[in-house]
VEXSEKOL-423460 format. One record per residue (C-alpha): x, y, z. Coordinates in steps of 0.05 Angstrom, whole numbers, padded with zeros to 5 digits, always signed. Each point is the difference from the previous one (the first is absolute). Layout:
BEGIN
XYZ;...
***
This chain:
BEGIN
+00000+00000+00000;+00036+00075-00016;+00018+00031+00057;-00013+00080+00000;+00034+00053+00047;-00055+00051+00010;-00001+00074+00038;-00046+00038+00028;-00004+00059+00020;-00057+00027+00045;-00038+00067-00013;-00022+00040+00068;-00071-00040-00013;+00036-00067+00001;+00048+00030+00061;-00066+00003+00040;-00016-00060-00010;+00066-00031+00025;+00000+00040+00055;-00069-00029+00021;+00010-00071-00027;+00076-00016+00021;+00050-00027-00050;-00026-00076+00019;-00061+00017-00022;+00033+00031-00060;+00036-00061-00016;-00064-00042+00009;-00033+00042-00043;+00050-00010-00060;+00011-00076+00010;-00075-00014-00004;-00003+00046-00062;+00059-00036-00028;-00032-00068+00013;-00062+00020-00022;+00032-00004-00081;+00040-00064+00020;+00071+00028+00028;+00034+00000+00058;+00030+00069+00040;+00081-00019+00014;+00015+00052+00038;-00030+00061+00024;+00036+00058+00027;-00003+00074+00019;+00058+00051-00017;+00019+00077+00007;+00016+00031-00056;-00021-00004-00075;-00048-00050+00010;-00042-00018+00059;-00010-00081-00013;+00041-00048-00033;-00037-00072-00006;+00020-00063-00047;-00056-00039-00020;+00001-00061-00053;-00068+00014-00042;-00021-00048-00055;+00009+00062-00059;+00010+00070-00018;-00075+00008-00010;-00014-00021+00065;+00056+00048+00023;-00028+00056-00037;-00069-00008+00026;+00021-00001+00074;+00041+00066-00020;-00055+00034-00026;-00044-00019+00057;+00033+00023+00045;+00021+00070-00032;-00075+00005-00020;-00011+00005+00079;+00030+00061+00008;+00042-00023+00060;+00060-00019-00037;+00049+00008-00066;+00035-00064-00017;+00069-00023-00041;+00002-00068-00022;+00079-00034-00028;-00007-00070-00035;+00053-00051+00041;+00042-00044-00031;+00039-00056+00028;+00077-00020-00019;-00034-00066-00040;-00044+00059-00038;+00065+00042-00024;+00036-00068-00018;-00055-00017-00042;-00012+00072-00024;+00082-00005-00025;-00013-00056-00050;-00059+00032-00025;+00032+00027-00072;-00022+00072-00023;+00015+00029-00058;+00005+00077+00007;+00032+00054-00028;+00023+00056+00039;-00029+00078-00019;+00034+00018-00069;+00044-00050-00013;
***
């Protein structure tokens, strides 16, 4: 199953909302949501700085991906960044793939 990196960060609506719910809660929240299209929530974690959540969550495709993005951003509460993983395996098997390209005007 591909594993995504996803962000989120909360707008002052969404802040309220942690503040009253906790960041268990939170994390609830987001692994039932996450379950709910057939993945599983990794990790889960709260940072300072550029972004206020970093989880890891294997989810069966990008469309499911995208719809739990635009879900959540259609709340109001939150903006979200999502970055396809790939394992070691995936690059080795990436390198044999052969491409043919040509580089800008050569």
């Amino acid at each position: 199953m591909p594993k995504f990196l996803l962000r989120a960060n909360y707008t002052p609506t969404g802040m309220k909302g942690l503040l009253t719910e906790g960041g268990t809660g939170r994390r609830e929240a987001v692994a039932k949501m996450i379950a709910d299209v057939g993945g599983t929530l990794e990790s889960f974690y709260f940072a300072l700085g550029e972004d206020d959540v970093f989880m890891i969550a294997d989810v069966p495709d990008n469309v499911s991906t995208a719809a739990l993005s635009m879900m959540v951003c259609a709340s109001g509460s939150a903006t979200t960044r999502t970055t396809v993983l790939m394992t070691p395996e995936d690059m080795d098997r990436a390198t044999g793939v052969h491409v043919d390209y040509r580089p800008p005007g050569r």
